[in-house]
C-alpha positions in Angstrom: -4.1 10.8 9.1 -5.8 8.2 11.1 -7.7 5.9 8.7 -6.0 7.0 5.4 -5.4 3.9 2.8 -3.0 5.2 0.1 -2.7 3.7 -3.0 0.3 4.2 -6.0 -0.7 3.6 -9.2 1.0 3.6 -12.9 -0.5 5.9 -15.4 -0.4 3.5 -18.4 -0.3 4.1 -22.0 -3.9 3.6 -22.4 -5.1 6.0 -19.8 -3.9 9.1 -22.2 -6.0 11.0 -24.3 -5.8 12.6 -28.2 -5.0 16.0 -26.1 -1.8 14.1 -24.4 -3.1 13.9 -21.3 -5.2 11.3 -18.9 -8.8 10.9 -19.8 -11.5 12.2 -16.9 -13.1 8.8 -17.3 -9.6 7.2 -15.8 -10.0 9.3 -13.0 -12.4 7.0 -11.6 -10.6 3.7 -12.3 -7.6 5.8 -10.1 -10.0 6.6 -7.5 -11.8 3.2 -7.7 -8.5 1.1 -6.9 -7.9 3.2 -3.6 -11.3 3.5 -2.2 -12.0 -0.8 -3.0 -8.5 -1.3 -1.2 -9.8 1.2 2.1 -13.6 -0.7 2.3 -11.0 -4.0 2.6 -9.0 -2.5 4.8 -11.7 -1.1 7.0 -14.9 -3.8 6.9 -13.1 -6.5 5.8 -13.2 -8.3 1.8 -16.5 -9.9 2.3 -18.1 -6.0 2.7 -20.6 -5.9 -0.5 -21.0 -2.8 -1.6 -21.7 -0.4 -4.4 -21.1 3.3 -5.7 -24.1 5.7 -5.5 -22.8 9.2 -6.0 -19.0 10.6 -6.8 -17.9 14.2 -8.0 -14.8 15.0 -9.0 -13.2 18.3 -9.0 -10.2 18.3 -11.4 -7.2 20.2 -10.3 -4.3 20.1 -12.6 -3.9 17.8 -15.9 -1.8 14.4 -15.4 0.4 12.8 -18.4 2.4 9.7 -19.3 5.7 12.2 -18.4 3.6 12.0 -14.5 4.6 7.5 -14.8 2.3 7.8 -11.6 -0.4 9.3 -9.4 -1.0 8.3 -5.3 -4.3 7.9 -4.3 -5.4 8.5 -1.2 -8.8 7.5 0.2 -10.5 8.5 3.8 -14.0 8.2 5.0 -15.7 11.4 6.4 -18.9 9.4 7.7 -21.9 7.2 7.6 -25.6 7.1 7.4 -28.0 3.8 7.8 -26.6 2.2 4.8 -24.0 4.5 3.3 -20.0 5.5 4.1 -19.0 8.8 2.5 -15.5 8.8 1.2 -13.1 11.8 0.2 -10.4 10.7 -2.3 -7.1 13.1 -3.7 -5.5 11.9 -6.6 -1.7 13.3 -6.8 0.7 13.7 -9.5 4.3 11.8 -8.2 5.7 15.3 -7.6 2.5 16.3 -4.9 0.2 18.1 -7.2 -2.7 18.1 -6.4 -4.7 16.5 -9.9 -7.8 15.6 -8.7 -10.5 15.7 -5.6 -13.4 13.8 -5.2 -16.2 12.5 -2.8 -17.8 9.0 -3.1 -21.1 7.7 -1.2 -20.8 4.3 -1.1 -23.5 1.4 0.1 -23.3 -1.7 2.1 -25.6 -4.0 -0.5 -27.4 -7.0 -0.1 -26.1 -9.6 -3.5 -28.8 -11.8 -2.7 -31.8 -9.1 -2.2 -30.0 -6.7 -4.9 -30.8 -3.7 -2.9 -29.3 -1.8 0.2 -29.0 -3.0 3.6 -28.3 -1.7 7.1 -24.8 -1.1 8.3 -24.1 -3.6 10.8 -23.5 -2.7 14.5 -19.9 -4.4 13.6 -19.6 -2.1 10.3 -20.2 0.8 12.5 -17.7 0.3 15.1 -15.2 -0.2 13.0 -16.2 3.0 10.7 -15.7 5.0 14.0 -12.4 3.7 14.6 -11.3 5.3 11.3 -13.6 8.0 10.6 -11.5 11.3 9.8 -13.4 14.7 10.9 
């Protein structure tokens, strides 16, 4: 898939549960750590932005016995100020645990408020943009 950052990352100790298996908060650290690394990827580490709507669908449970999920993280689009995302966190053996989508907005640290994609911003989105 054109534009596809994928991500590996260790389910640790921590991330597990009293029912044995990983939290649904975790989820979003999973997913946070692959969508960060595609906005870097894509607009470049100086790209300020923050998260202004996700939903998770949860597939199928993960557990320590998974050691690992892959992330992988691909934006469907853009508006005037926002990139929608579309994440899939797998189990090691290519279950499918977890789907999500993620609006994400290009932010102003000195204003504290959204800003306008950048003419820049937007050519590269559509270099990378998955249908």
């Amino acid at each position: 898939m054109r534009g596809t950052h994928e991500e590996r990352v260790r389910i640790r100790w921590r991330d597990v549960d009293a029912y044995g298996h990983v939290n649904n908060a975790v989820y979003l650290t999973y997913l946070e750590e692959a969508r960060d690394a595609w906005v870097r990827a894509v607009l470049g580490a100086a790209f300020d932005f923050v998260i202004v709507r996700i939903v998770i669908d949860f597939r199928s449970e993960l557990t320590l016995e998974d050691r690992e999920v892959v992330v992988r993280c691909v934006g469907r689009g853009y508006g005037r100020s926002s990139v929608l995302t579309h994440e899939r966190v797998l189990a090691a053996d290519g279950r499918l645990a977890a789907e999500a989508e993620s609006v994400i907005v290009a932010h102003d640290p000195i204003g504290r408020r959204a800003r306008a994609l950048t003419a820049d911003e937007r050519t590269r989105l559509d270099a990378v943009l998955e249908g």
